[in-house]
N, C-alpha and C positions, 0 to 999 in steps of 0.2 A: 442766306439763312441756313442753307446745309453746312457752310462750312463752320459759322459760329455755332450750330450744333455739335457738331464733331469734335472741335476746340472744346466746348464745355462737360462734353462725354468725357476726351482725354484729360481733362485734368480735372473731373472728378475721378475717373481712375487712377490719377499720379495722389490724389488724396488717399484714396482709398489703400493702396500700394503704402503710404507713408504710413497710414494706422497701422495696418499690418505686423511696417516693422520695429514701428513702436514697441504696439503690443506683447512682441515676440520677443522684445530685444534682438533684432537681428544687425550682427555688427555693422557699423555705418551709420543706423537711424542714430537720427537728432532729434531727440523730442521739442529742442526749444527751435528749430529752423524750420518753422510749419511754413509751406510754402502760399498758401492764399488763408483769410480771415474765416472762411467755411471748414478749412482743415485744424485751424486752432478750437474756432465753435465744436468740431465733431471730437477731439480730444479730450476738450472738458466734457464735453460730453458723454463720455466710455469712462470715464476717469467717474465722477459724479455716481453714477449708476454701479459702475463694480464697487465701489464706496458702501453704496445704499445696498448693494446684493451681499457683500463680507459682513456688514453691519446686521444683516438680516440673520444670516445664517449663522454668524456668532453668539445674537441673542438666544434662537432658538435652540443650541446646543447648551446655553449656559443655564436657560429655564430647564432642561431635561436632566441636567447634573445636578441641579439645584431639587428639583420634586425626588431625584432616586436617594441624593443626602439626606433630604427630610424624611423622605418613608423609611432610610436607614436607620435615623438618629430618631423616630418615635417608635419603631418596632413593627412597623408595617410591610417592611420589604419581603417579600419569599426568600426562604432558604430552600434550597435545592442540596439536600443529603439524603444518604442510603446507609442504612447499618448504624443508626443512631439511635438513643435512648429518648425518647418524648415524654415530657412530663407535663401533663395536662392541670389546670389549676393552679391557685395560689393559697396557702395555709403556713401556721408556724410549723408544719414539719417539712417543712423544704430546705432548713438547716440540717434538720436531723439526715434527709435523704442526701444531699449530698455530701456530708460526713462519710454515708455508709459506702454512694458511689467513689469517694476516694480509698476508702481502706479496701474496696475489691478491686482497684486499678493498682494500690500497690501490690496485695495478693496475689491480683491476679496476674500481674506483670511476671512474677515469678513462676507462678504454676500453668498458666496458659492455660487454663480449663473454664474458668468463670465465663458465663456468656455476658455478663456487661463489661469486662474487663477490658480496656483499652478501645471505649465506647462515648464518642462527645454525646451530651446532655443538652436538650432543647427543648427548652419551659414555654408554654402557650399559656398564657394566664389574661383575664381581663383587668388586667392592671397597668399602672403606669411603667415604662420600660424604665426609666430613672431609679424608681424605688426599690422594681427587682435586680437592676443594674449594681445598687450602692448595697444590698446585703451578698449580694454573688461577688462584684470586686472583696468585699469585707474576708471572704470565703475562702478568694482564691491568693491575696496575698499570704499563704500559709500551706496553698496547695498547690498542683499542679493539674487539675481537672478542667479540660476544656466544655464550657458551657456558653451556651448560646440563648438571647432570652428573648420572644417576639409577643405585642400586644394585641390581642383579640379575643375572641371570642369562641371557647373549645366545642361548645355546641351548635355551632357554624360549618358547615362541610369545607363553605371554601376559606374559612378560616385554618381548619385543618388540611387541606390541601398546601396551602402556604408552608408549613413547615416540613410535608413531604412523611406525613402522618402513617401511606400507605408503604410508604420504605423504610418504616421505623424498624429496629429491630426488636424494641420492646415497647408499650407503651405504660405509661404509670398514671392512674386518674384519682389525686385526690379529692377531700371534701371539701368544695370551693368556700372562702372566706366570702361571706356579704356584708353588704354598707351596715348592717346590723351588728355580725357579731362582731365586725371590726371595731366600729363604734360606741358598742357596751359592755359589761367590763362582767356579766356575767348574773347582775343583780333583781332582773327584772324575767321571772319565770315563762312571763306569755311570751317579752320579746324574745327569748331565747330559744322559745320551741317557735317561733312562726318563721325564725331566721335559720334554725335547723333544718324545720321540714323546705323553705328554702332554698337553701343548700344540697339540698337530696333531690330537688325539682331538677335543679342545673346538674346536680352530676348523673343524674338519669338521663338528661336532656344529650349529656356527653356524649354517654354511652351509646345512645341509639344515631346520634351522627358520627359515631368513630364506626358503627358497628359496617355500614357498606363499603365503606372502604376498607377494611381488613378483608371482607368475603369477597371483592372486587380481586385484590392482591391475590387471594387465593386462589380462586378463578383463572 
């Protein structure tokens, strides 16, 4: 009995030796000359499982590139900038502004005095990233103004936190459009003033969540 222990010791050890140099590729192994039906059993075996482990860890990296694409592509991922322009809200004069931010980038490229001059623009508006997307491309096929545009909400700290609000160099807060006066053409006096004072509710709302973190930077 000791000695067919022994026997069965050494040649699970001549197995075990054999994985090895499987595993390793070390020159000489034979992956197809498994020498007993327990060392072919333990090969599929390692083979099967590093399978189901690469399989494992490749899902999990492709669901993580897949959720940081998506928070990309609706406007939800954080930007991390310093020395940048913030423009809070969304209105018809976000043409007009950055018109004016392009005539002080060419200006100011020449005279080096303007303080938004050679300044990327980064819009926080609660709106769809597509729609502020398709008038800023519209924009910039004629300019050269680097802008950046993320969806949320400006009366939100950690919404402002996301775009890096307290490293702004400047910040710009317009009179937010609502579902209202988007939707009305201007004709109906009550909804006009309840979508105003509205409008003034959310850019107060702004102001008082932009206001700690500016005093914070200070600080």
């Amino acid at each position: 009995m000791p000695v067919v222990g022994i026997v069965r010791i050494w040649q699970f050890m001549n197995v075990l030796k054999h994985r090895v140099q499987v595993l390793f590729s070390i020159p000489g192994a034979d992956i197809t000359n498994a020498p007993t039906k327990f060392a072919t059993f333990l090969l599929n075996l390692i083979f099967v499982f590093g399978l189901l482990v690469f399989a494992t860890i490749l899902a999990m990296i492709s669901e993580e590139v897949n959720s940081l694409l998506l928070a990309a592509r609706s406007g939800r991922s954080p930007l991390a900038m310093t020395g940048h322009i913030l423009l809070l809200n969304w209105n018809k004069q976000v043409s007009f502004i950055l018109d004016q931010l392009e005539q002080v980038a060419v200006c100011g490229g020449h005279h080096r005095r303007h303080p938004f001059a050679d300044r990327p623009l980064v819009i926080l508006a609660d709106k769809d990233k597509e729609d502020m997307d398709r008038l800023v491309l519209g924009f910039m096929r004629h300019h050269h103004l680097e802008v950046h545009t993320r969806t949320g909400k400006p009366y939100i700290v950690d919404h402002l936190r996301r775009v890096s609000a307290s490293d702004a160099a400047a910040v710009l807060v317009l009179h937010p459009d609502t579902d209202e006066t988007a939707g009305s053409g201007g004709t109906d006096c009550c909804s006009s003033s309840s979508s105003s004072s509205g409008a003034s509710v959310l850019k107060t709302q702004t102001i008082l969540a932009l206001a700690p973190l500016l005093v914070d930077k200070k600080a």
